[in-house]
C-alpha positions in Angstrom: 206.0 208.6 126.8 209.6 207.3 127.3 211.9 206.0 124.4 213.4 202.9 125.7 216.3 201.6 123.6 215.7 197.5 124.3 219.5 196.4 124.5 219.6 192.2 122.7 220.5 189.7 125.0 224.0 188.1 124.0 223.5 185.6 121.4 224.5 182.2 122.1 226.1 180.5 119.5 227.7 177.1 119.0 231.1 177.5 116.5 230.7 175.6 113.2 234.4 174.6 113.2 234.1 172.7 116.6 231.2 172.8 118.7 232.0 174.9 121.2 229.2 177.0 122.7 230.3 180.7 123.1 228.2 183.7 122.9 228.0 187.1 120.7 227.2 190.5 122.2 226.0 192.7 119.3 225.3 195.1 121.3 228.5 195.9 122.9 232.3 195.0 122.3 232.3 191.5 121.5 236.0 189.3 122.0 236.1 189.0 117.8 236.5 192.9 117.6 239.7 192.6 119.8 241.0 190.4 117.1 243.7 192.0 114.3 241.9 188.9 112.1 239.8 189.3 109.6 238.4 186.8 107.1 235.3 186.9 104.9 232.0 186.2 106.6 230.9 182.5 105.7 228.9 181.8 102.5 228.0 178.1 103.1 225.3 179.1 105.6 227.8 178.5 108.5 228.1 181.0 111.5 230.7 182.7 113.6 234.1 180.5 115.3 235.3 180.4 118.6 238.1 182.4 119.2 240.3 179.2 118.5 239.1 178.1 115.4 238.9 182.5 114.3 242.7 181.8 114.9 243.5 178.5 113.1 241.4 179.5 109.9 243.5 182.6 110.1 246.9 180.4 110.2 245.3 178.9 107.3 244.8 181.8 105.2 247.9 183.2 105.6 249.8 179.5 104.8 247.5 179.4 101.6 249.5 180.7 98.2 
């Protein structure tokens, strides 16, 4: 019998800040691990950003008192 490890497919993802259709590889490095940002994972029920809106919600937190 082999052991296959079954690798995910990428997900596809649309960002909840804009729209834009990007995709997440679980499995592997994904762009958002390149990223020095780091902000809470969403409560509302909302997903991951695109790499632009990661960035402006960053601005964002930082500006905030």
């Amino acid at each position: 019998m082999t052991n296959r490890l079954e690798i995910p497919a990428p997900r596809r993802l649309t960002c909840s800040g804009c729209g834009t259709e990007f995709t997440c590889t679980l499995s592997g490095p994904c762009w958002c691990a390149e990223e020095t940002i780091r902000l809470p994972m969403p409560v509302d029920g909302g997903d991951c950003l695109c790499r632009d809106c990661l960035r402006k919600a960053a601005a964002q937190a930082a500006a905030s008192p």
